[in-house]
mmCIF file of the N, C-alpha and C atoms, coordinates in Angstrom:
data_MODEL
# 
_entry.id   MODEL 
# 
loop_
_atom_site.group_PDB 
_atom_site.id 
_atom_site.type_symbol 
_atom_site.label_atom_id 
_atom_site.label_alt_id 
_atom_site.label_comp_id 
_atom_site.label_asym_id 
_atom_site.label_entity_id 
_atom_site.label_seq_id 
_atom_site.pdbx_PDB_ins_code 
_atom_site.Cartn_x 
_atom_site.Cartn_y 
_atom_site.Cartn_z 
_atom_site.occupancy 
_atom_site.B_iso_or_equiv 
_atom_site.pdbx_formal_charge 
_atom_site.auth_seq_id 
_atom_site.auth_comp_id 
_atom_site.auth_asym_id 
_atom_site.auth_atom_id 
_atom_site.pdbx_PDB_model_num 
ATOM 1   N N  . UNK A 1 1  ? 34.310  14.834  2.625   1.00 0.00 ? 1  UNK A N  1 
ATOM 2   C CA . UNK A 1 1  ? 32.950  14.955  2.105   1.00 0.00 ? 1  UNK A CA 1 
ATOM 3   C C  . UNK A 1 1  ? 32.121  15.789  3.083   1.00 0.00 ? 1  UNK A C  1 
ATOM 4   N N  . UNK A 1 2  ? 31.460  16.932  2.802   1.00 0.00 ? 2  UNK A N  1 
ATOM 5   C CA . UNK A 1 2  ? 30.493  17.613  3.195   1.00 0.00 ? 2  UNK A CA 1 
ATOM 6   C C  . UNK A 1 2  ? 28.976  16.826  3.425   1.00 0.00 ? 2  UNK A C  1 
ATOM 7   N N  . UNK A 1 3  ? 29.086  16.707  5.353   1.00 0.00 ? 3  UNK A N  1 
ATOM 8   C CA . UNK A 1 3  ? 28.148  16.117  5.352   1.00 0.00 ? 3  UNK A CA 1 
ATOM 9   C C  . UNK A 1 3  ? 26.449  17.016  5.029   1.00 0.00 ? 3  UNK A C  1 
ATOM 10  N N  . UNK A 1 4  ? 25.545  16.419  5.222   1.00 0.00 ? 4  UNK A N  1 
ATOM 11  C CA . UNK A 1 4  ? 24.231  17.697  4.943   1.00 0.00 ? 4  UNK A CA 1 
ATOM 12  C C  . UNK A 1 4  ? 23.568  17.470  6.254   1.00 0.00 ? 4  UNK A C  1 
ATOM 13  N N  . UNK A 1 5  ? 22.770  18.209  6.491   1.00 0.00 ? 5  UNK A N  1 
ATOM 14  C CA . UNK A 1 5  ? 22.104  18.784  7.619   1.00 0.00 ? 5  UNK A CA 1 
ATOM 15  C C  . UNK A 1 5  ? 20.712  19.152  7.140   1.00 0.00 ? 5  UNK A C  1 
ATOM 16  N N  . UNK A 1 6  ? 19.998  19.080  8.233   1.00 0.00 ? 6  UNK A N  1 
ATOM 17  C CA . UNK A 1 6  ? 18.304  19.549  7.798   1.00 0.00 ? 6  UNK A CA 1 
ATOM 18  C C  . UNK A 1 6  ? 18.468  20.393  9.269   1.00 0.00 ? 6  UNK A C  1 
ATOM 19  N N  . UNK A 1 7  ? 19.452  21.398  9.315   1.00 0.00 ? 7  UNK A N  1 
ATOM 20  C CA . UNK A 1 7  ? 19.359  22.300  10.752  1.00 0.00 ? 7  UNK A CA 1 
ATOM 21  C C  . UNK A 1 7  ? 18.478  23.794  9.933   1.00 0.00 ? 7  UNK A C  1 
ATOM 22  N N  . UNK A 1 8  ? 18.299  24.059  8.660   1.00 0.00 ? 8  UNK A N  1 
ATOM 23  C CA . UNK A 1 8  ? 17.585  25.143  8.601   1.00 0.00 ? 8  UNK A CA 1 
ATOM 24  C C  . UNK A 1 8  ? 16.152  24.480  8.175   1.00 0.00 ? 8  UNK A C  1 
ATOM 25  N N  . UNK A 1 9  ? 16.008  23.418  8.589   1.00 0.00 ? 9  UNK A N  1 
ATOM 26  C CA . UNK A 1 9  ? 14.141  23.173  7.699   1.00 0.00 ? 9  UNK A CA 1 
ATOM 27  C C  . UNK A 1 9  ? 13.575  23.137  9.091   1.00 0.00 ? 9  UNK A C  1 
ATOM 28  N N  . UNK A 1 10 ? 12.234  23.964  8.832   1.00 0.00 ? 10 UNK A N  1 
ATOM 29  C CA . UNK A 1 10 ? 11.257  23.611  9.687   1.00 0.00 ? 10 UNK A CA 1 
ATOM 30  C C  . UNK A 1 10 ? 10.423  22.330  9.958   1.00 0.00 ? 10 UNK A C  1 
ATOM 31  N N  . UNK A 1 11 ? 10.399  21.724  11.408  1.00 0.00 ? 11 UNK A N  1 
ATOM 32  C CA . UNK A 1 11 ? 9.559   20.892  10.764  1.00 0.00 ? 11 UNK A CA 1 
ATOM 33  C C  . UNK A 1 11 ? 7.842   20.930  10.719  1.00 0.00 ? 11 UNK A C  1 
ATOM 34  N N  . UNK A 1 12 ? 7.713   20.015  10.249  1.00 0.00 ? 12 UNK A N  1 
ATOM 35  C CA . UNK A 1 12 ? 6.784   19.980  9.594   1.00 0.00 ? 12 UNK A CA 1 
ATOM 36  C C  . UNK A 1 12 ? 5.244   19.879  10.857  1.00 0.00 ? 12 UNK A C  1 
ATOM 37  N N  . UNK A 1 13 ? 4.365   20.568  10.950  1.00 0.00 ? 13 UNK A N  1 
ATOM 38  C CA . UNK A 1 13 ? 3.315   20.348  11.597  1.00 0.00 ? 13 UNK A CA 1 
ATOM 39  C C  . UNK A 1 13 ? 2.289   19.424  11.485  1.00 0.00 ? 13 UNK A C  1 
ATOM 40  N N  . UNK A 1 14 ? 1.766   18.604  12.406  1.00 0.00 ? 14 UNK A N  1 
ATOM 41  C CA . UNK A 1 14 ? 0.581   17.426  12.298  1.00 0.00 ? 14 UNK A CA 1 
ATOM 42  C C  . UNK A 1 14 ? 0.665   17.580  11.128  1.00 0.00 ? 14 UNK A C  1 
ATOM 43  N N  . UNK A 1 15 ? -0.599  18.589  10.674  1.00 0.00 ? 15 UNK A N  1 
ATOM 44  C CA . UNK A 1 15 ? -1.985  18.412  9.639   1.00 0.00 ? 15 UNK A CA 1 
ATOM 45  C C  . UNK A 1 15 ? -0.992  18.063  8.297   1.00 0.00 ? 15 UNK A C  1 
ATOM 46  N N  . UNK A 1 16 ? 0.079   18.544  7.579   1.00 0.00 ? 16 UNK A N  1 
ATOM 47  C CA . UNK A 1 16 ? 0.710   18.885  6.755   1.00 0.00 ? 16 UNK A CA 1 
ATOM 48  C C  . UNK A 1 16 ? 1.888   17.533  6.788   1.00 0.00 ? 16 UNK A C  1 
ATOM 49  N N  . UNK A 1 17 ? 2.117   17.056  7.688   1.00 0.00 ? 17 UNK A N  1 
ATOM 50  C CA . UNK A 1 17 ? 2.807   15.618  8.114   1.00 0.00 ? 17 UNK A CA 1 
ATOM 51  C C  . UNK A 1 17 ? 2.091   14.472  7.407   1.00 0.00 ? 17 UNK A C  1 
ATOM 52  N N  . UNK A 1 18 ? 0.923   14.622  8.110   1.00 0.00 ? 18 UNK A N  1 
ATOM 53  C CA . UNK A 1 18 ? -0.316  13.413  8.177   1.00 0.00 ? 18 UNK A CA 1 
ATOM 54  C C  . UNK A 1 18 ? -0.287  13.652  6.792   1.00 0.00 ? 18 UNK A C  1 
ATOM 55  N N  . UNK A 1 19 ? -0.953  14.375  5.941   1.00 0.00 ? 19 UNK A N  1 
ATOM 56  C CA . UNK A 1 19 ? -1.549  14.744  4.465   1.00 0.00 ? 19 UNK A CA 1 
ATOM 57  C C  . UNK A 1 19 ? -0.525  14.641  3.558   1.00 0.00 ? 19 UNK A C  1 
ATOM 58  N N  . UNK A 1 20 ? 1.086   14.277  4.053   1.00 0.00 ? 20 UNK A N  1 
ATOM 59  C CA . UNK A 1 20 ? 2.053   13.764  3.063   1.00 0.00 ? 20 UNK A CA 1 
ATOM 60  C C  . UNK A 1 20 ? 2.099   12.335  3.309   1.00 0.00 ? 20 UNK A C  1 
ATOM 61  N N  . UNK A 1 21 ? 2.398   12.218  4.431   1.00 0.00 ? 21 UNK A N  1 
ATOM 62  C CA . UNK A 1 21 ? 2.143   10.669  4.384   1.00 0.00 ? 21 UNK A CA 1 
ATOM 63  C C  . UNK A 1 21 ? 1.087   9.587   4.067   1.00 0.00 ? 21 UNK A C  1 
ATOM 64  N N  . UNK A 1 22 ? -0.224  10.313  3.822   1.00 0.00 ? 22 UNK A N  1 
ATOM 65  C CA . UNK A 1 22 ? -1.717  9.459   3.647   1.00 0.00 ? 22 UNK A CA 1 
ATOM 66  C C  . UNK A 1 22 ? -1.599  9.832   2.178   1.00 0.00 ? 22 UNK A C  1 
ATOM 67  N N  . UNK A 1 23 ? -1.180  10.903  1.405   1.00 0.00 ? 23 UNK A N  1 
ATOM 68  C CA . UNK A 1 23 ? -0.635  11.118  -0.131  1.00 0.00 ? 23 UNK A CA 1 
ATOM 69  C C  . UNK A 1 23 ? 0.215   9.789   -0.443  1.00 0.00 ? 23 UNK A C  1 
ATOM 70  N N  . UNK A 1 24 ? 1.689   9.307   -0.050  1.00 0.00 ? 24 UNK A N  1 
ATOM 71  C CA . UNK A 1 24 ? 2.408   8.694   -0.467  1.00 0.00 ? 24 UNK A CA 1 
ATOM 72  C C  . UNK A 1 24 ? 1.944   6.881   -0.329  1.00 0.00 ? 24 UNK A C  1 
ATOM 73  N N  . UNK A 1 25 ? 0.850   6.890   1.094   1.00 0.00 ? 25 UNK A N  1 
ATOM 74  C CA . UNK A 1 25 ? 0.363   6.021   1.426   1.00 0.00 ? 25 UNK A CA 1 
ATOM 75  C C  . UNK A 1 25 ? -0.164  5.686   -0.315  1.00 0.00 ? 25 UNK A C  1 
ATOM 76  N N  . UNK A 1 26 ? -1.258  6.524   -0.395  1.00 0.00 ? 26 UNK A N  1 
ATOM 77  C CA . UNK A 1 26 ? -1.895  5.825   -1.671  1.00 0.00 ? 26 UNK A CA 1 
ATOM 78  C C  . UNK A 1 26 ? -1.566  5.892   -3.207  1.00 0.00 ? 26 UNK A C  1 
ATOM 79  N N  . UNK A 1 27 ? -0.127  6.528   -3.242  1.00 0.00 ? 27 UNK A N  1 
ATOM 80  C CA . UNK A 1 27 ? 0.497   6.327   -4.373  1.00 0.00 ? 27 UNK A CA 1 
ATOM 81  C C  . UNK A 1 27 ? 1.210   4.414   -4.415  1.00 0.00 ? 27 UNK A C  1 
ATOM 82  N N  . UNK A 1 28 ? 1.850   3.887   -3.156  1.00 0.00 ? 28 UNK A N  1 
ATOM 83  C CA . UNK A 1 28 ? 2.051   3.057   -3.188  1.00 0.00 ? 28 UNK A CA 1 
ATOM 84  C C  . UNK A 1 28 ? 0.847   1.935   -3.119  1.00 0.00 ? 28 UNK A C  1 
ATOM 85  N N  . UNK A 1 29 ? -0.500  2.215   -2.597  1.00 0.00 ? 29 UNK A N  1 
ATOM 86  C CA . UNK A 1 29 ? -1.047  1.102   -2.612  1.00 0.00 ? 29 UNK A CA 1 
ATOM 87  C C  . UNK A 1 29 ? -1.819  1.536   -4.775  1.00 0.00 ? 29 UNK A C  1 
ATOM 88  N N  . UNK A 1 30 ? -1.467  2.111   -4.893  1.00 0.00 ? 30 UNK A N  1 
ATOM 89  C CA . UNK A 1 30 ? -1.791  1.781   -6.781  1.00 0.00 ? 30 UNK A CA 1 
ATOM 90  C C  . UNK A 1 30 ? -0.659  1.651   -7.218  1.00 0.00 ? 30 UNK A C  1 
ATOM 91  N N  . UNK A 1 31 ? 0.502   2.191   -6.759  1.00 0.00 ? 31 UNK A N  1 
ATOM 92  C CA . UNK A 1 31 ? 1.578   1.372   -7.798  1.00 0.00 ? 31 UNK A CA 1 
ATOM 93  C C  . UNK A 1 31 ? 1.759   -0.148  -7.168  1.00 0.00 ? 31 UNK A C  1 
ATOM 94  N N  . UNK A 1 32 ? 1.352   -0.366  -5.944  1.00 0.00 ? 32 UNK A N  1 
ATOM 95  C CA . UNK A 1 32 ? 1.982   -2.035  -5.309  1.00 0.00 ? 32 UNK A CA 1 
ATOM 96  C C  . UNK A 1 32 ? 0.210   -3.066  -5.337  1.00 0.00 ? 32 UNK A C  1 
ATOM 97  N N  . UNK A 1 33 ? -0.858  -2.247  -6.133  1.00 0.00 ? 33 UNK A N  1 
ATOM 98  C CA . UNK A 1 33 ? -1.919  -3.055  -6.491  1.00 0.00 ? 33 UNK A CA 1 
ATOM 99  C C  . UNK A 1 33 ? -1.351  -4.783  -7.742  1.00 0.00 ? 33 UNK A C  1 
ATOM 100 N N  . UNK A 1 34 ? -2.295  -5.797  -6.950  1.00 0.00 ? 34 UNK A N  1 
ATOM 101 C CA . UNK A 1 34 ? -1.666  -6.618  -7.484  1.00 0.00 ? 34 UNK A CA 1 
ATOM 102 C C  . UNK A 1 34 ? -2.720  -6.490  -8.892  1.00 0.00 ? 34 UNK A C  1 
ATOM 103 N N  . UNK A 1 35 ? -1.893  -7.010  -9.748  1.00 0.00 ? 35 UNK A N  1 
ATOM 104 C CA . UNK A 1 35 ? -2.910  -7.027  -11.140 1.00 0.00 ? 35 UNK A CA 1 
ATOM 105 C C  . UNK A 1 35 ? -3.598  -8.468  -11.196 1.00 0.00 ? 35 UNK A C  1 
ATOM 106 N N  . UNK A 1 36 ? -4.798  -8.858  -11.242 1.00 0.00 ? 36 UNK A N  1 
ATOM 107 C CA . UNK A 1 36 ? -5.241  -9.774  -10.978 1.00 0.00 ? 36 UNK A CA 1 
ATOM 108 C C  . UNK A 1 36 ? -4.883  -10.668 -12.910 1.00 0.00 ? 36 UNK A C  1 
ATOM 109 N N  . UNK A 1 37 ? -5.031  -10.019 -13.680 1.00 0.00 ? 37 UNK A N  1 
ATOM 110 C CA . UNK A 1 37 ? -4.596  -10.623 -15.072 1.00 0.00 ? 37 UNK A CA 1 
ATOM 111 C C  . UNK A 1 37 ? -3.106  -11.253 -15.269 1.00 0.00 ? 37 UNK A C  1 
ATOM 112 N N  . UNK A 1 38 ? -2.376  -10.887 -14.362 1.00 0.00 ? 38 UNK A N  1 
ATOM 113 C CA . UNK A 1 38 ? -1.131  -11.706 -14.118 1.00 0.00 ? 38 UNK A CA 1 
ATOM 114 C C  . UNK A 1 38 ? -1.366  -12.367 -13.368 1.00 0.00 ? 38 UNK A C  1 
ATOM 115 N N  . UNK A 1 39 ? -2.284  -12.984 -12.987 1.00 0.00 ? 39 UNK A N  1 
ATOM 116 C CA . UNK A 1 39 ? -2.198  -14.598 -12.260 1.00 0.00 ? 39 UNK A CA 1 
ATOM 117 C C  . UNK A 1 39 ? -2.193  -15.691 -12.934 1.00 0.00 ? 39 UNK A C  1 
ATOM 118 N N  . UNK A 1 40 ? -1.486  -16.870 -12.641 1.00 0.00 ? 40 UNK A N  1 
ATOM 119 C CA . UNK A 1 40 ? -1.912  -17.878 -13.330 1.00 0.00 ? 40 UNK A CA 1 
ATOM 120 C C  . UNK A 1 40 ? -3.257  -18.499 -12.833 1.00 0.00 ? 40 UNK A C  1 
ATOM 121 N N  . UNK A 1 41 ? -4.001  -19.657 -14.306 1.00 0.00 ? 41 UNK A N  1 
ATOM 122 C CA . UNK A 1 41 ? -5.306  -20.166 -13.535 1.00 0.00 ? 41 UNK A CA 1 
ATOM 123 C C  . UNK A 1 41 ? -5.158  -20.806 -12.237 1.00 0.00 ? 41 UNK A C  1 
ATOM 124 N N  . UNK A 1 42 ? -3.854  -21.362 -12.346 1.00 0.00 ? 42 UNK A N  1 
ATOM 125 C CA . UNK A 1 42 ? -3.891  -21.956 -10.619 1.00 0.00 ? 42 UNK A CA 1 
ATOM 126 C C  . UNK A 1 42 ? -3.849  -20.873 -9.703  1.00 0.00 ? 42 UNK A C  1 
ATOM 127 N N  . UNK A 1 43 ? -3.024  -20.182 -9.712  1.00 0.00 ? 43 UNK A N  1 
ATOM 128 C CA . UNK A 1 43 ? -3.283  -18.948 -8.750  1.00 0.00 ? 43 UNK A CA 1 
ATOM 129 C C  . UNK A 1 43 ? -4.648  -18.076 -8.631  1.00 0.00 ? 43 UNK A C  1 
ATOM 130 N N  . UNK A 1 44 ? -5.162  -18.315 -9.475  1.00 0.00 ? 44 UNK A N  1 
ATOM 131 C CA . UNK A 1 44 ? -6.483  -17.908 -9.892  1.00 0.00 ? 44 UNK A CA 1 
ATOM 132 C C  . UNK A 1 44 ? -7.612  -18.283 -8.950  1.00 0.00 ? 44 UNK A C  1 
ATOM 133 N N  . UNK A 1 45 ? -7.426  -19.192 -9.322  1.00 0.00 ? 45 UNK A N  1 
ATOM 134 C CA . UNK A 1 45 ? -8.132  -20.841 -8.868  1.00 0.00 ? 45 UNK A CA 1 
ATOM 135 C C  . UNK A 1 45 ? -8.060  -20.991 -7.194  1.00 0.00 ? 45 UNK A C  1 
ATOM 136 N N  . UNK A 1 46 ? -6.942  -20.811 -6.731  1.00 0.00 ? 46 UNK A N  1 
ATOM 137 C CA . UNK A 1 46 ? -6.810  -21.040 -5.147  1.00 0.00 ? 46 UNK A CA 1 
ATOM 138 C C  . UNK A 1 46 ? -7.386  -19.654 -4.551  1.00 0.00 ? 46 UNK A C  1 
ATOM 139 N N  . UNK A 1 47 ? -7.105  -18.518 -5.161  1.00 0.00 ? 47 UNK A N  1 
ATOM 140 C CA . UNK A 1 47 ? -7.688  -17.077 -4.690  1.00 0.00 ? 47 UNK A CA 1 
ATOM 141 C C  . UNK A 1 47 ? -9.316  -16.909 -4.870  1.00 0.00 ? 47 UNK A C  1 
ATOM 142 N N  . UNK A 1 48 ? -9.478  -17.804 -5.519  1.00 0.00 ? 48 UNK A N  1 
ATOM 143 C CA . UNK A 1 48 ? -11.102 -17.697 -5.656  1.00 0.00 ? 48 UNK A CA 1 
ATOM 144 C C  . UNK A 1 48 ? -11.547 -19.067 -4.478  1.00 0.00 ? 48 UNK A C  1 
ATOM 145 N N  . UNK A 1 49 ? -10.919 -19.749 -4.199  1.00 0.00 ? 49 UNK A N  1 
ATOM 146 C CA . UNK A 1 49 ? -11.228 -20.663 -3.212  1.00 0.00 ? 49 UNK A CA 1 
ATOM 147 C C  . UNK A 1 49 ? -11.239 -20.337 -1.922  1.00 0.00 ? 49 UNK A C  1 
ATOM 148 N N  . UNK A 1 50 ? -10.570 -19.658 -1.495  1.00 0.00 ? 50 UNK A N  1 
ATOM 149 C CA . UNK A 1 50 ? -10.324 -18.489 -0.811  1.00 0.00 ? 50 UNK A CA 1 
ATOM 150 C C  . UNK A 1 50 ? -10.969 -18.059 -0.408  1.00 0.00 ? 50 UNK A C  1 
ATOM 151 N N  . UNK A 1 51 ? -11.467 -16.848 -1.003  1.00 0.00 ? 51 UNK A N  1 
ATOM 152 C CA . UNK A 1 51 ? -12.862 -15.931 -1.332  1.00 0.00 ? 51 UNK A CA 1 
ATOM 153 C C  . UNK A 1 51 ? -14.165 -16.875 -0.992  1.00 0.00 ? 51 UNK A C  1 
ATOM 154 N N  . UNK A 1 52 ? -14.145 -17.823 -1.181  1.00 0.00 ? 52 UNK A N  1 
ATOM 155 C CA . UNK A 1 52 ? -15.251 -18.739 -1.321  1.00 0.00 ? 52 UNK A CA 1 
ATOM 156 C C  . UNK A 1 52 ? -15.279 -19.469 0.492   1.00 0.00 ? 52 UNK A C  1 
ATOM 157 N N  . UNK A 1 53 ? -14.072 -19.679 0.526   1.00 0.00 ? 53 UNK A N  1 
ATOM 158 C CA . UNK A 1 53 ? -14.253 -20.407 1.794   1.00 0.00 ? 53 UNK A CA 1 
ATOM 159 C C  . UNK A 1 53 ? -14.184 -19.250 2.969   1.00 0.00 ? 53 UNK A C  1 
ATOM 160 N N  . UNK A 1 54 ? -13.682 -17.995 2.840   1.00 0.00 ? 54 UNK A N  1 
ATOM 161 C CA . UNK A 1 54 ? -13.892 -16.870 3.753   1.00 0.00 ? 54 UNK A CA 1 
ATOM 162 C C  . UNK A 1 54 ? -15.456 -16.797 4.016   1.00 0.00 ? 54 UNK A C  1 
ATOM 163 N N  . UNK A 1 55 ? -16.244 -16.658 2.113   1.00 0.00 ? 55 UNK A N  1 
ATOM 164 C CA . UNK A 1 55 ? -17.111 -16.256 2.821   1.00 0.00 ? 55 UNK A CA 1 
ATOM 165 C C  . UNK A 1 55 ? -18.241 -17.105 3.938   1.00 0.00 ? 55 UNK A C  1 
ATOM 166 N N  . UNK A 1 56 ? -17.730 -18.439 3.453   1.00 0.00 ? 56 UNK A N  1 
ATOM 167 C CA . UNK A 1 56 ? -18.732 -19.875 4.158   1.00 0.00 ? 56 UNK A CA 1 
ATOM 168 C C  . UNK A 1 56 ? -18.403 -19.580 5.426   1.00 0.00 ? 56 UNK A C  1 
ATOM 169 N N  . UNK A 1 57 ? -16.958 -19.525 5.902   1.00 0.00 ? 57 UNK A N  1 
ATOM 170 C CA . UNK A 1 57 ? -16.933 -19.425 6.761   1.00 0.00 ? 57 UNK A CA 1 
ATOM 171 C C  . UNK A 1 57 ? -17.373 -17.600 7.797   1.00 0.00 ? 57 UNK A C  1 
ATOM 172 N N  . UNK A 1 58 ? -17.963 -16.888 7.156   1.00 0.00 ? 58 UNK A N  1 
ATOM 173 C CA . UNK A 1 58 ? -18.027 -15.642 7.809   1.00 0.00 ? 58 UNK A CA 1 
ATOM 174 C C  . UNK A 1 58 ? -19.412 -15.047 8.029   1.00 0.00 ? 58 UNK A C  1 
ATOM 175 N N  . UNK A 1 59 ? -19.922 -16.901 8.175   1.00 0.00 ? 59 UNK A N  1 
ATOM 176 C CA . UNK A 1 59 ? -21.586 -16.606 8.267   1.00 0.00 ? 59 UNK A CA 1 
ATOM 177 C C  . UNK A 1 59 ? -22.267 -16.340 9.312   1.00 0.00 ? 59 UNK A C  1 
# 
């Protein structure tokens, strides 16, 4: 088997590095967004308790 090689690619500079990776960054945080309509009410229910007791406590 013919192994492959990346001996003819340039690599890649900062600016053009960074700006693929902060691209792919936010393709995954909308495809890995949780959908809040697939929760159950209990799950619901404890995430809003949550929310509630963060904010009491972040006074």
């Amino acid at each position: 088997m013919k192994s492959l090689t990346a001996d003819h690619i340039e690599p890649l500079d900062h600016k053009s590095n960074r700006s693929i990776r902060d691209a792919i960054g936010e393709r995954f945080q909308q495809i890995l967004r949780p959908d809040p309509t697939n929760h159950s009410s209990r799950l619901q229910h404890l995430i809003d308790e949550l929310r509630r007791r963060d904010e009491v406590d972040g006074r």
